[in-house]
N, C-alpha and C positions, 0 to 999 in steps of 0.2 A: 458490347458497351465498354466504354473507358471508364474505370471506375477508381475515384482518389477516396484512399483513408486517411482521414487526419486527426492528428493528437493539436489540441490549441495550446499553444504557449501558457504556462504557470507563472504565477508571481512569485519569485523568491521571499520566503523568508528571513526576517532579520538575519538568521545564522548562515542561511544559504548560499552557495555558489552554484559558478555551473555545472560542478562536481555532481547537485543533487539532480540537476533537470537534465544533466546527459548521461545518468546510470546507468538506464537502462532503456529497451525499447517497451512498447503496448505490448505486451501477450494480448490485449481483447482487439488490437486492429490484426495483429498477426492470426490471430484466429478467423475473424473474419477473412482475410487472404486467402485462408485456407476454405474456409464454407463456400468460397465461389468457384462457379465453376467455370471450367478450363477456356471454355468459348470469348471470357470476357478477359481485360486487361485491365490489371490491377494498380495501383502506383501510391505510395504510403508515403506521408508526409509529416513528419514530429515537429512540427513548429519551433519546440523547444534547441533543437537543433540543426533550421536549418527554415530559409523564407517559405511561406506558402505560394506557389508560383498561380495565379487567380487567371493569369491569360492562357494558362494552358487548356488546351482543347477534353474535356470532360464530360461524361454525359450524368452520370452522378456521383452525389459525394455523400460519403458517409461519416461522423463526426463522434470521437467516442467523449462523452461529458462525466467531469466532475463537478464536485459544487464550485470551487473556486475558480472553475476558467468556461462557467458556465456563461457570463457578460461575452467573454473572446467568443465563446461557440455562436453564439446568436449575432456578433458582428461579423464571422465568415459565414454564416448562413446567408444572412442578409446582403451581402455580396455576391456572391455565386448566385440567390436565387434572380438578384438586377441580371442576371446576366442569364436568367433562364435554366440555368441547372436546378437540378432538384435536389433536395438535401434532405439525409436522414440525418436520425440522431441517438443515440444509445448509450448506454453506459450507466455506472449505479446512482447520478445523480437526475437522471431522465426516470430511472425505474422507480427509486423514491418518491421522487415526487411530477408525475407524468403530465400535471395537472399546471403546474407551471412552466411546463414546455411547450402546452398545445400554440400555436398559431407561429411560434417561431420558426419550425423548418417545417418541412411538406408532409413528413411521416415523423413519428417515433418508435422506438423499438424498447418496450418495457421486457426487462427479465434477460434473458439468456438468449441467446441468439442463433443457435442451432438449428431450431425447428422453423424459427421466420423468414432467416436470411432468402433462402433459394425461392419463397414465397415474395418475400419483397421485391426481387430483382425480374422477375413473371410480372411481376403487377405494374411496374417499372415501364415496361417493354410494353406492357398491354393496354396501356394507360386507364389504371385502373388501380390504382395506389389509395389506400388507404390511409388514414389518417394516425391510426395505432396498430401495433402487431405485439401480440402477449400469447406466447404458450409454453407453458411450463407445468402442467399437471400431472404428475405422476412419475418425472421427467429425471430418467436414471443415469448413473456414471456412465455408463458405454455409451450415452449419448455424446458428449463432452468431443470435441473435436480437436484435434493437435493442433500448436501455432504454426506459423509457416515460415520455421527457423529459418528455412535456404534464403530467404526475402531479407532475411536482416541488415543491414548493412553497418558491418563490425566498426569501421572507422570512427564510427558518431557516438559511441557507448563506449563507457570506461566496462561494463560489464553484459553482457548478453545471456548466458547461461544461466536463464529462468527457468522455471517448471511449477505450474499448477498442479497438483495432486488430488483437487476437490474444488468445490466451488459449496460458500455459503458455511453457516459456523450453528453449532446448536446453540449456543446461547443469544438471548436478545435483551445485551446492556441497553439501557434508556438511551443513552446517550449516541448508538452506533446503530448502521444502515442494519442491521438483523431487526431491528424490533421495529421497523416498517412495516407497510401493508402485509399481507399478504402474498404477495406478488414474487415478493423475493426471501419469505421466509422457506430456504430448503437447504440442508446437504446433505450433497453426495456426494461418493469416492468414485473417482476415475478407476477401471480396471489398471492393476498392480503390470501386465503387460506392455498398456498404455503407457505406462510410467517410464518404463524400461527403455521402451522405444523410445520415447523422445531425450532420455540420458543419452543414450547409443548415437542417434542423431546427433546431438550437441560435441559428441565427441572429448569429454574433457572429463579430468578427477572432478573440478572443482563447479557444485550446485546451489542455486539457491531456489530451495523450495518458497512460494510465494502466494501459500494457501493464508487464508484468513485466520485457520487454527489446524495444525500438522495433525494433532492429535484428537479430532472431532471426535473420531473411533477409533482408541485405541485400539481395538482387536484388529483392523485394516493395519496400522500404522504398523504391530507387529509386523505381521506380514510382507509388506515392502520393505521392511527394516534387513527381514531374513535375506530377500532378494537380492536389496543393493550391496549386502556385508561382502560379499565375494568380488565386487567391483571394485572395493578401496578407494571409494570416494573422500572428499571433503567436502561435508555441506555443512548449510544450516537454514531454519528454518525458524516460524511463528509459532508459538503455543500456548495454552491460560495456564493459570498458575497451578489449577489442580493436578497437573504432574508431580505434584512434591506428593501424593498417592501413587504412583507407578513409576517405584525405584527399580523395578525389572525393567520397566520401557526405558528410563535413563540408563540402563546399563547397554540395552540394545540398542541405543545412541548411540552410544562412545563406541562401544565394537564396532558399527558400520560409518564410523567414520564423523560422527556431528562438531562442527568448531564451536558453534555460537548458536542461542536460544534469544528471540524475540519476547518475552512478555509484558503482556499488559500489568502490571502491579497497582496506575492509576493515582492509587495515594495511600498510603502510610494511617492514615486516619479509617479506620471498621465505620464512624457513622459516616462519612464523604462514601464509600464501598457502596454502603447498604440506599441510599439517597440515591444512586442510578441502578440499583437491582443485579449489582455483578456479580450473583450469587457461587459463581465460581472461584473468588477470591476468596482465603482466610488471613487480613492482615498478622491472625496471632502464631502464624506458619511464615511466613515471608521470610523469616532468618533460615528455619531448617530449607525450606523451597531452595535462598542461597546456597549454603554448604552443601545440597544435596547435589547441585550444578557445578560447583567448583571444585568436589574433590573427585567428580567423573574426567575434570581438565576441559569441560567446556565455560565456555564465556556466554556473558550474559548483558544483552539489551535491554536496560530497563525502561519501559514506556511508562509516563506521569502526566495525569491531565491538572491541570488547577484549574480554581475558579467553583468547582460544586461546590453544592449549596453550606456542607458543612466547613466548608474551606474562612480560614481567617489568616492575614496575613505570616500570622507564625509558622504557615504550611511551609515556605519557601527555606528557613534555616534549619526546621526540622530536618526536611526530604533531603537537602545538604548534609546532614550530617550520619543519616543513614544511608545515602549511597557511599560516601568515605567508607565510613563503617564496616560496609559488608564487601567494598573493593568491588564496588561495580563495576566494569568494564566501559559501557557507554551508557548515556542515557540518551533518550529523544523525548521535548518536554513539549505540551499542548497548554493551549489554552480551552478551559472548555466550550465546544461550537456546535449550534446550537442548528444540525443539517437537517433542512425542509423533509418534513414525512418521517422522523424518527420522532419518541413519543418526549423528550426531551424538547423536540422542537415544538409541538405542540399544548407541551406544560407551560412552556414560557411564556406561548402567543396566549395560553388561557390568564397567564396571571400580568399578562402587560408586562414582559422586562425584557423583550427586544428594544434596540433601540436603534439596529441598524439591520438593513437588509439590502445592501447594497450586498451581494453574493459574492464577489473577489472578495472579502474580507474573511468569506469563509474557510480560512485554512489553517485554520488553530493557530494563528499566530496576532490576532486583532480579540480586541474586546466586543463582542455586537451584541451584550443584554448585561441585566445590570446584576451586578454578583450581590451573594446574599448576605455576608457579612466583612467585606472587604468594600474596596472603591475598585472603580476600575481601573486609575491610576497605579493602586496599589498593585492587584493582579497585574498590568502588563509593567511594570517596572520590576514585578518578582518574575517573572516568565524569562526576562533577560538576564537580571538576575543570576540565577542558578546556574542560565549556560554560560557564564562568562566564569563562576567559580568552579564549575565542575570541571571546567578544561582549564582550568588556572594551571603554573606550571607543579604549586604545590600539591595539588589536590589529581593531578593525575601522575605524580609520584608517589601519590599516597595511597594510591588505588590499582597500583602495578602489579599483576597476577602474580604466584606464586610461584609458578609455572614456569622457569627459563621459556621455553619452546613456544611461551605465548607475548612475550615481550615485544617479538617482531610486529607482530598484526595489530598489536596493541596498540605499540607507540606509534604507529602508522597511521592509523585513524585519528587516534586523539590530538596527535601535533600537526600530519597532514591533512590533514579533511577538515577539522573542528579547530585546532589552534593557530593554522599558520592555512585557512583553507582559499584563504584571498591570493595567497602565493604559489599555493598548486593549482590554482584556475592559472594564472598568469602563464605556467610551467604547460599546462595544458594545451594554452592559444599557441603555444612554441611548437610544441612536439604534438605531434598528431593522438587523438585520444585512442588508436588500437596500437599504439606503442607506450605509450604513458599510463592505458590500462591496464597494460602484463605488469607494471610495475605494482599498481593500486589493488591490484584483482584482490590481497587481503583484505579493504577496504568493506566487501561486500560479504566479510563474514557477520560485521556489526549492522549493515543497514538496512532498514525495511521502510 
């Protein structure tokens, strides 16, 4: 069979360019690439960069879904299937919530896709396709398949050099795909081997681990930390904030090479924390968490939702004045969103305060329920807000590492990507993005 993977086009947000939607490629279609087998012809499609060719000859198509480009998936379904092809569909916005995907394509695939894919493609051929495929019980690291790097095609990404390390996070905040069904509450660590290999494959110092939380299991993360230290990498990677308890694993960072840490911190405010259950956060640690990351010499991503329940407009100049404060490196700010099958989404729907369900608006950057002590004008006018002062030209001199040796990647991001990021898309359309990405490659020490 001729088989196309495809990523559907994303709607920018406000801050967005095509900086964000041509970072990087799917690890879950490249994976898939790699779970089939050798007999069939693969062909992978990122919409994001580059048309969906619909007259090409196909016999199926596979479609990986988010919430927000879940509308696009069901209008390329809906296409391909006029034309007789048959369409699956996967991905964590399908395994969420499965229930709002039935009747759109032919099958879907809830959960992890390991154990179904070579089932589905049987069923395919045998006409005998199923409506759902879900296996995942019991279902360990050495299962976990490698993406199918060779397949990439470098030109279209300002960055390729991904790597999962785990799939799935122990904690399940309200607000995020962990506190779902069932379905998709598990993790597990890839064998530390596994990991290696696909370093060695990619062939480069420079990594971006792109697990949901690096250090699910610290006592694993050890480990591969021993591993990669004799490689001399550069990476960096996601993690919760209870790391500011394992100032050995932050040392065993910085020795094996860490630039930058992803954390959720969410909000400044202990009752907003405790209001989605992030029991992993201690707002009254967040300073030492800081200092504990900056005097290793790594940099730090701080991710901020607005809009929970304890949130009141005063949220937005507070959080201002605590990223100055602590010299935060970057932030990335949310609105809170309210995704189908997390138990936030269904607090909402019990108390009547969605007020949109149109799903492209689901991507943290729209208001769709009615906040608790704010307006909503108020929230999405503080949402912009914040990114317009944090990347001001004062406030990111204000917040310049300490660090000569970190100035470069710094000012990189914050003026090319975030302040001036309309002008490196333009610089981009010029120069081919696998030339314009060896320049940006620091770029992807900050973004996740």
């Amino acid at each position: 069979m001729r088989i196309k993977l495809i990523q559907p086009a994303m709607l920018p947000r406000p801050m967005d360019t095509k900086l964000k939607t041509r970072m990087s490629p799917s690890l879950a279609l490249l994976t898939i690439a790699n779970l089939t087998p050798k007999e069939h012809e693969v062909v992978i499609e990122n919409e994001n960069a580059e048309k969906i060719d619909f007259n090409e000859h196909v016999d199926l198509v596979a479609i990986t879904v988010t919430v927000d480009v879940m509308n696009r998936a069901v209008e390329i379904s809906r296409e391909y299937r006029n034309r007789g092809v048959t369409v699956i569909a996967g991905g964590i916005h399908i395994t969420a919530d499965p229930e709002g995907a039935f009747g759109d394509f032919d099958a879907i695939c809830v959960g992890m896709a390991e154990r179904v894919w070579a089932q589905i493609l049987k069923d395919k051929e045998n006409n005998s396709l199923k409506k759902i495929y879900y296996d995942m019980e019991c279902i360990s690291g050495k299962e976990i398949v490698s993406p199918d790097y060779y397949s990439i095609d470098n030109k279209k990404y300002l960055y390729t050099n991904i790597i999962s390390t785990s799939r799935g996070c122990p904690f399940k905040c309200d607000f995020c795909y962990n506190s779902c069904k069932d379905t998709i509450k598990t993790y597990v660590n890839r064998p530390i081997e596994d990991v290696i290999k696909d370093i060695k494959t990619l062939k480069t110092r420079h990594i971006m681990f792109i697990d949901d939380n690096f250090i699910g299991n610290p006592k694993w993360t050890r480990k591969l930390l021993k591993e990669i230290r004799p490689l001399k990498l550069k990476w960096n990677a996601a993690v919760t904030s209870n790391i500011v308890d394992m100032p050995e694993l932050l040392d065993e960072m910085k020795e094996s090479g860490c630039q930058s840490l992803f954390i959720g911190f969410e909000s400044i405010n202990s009752k907003s924390i405790a209001s989605v259950h992030k029991m992993q956060n201690s707002v009254q640690r967040y300073e030492k968490l800081v200092d504990e990351i900056h005097k290793r010499g790594i940099m730090i991503n701080a991710s901020f939702v607005f809009g929970l329940d304890e949130d009141d407009a005063s949220v937005f100049k507070n959080t201002l004045e605590w990223i100055v404060e602590n010299k935060i490196e970057t932030v990335t700010s949310h609105i809170l969103t309210p995704y189908p099958g997390t138990k936030l989404h269904a607090s909402l729907i019990e108390q009547k305060r969605i007020v949109d369900f149109n799903l492209s608006n689901y991507n943290t950057a729209h208001v769709v329920y009615k906040p608790n002590n704010m307006t909503a004008e108020e929230l999405y006018d503080g949402y912009l807000w914040i990114y317009k002062e944090v990347y001001s030209f004062k406030n990111i001199m204000k917040r310049l590492p300490k660090t000569k040796k970190q100035w470069i990647p710094y000012l990189s991001f914050n003026l090319f990507y975030r302040k001036f990021g309309k002008l490196t898309e333009v610089l981009c359309s010029i120069v081919s993005f696998k030339n314009i990405g060896r320049f940006f490659r620091c770029l992807a020490y900050f973004i996740k």
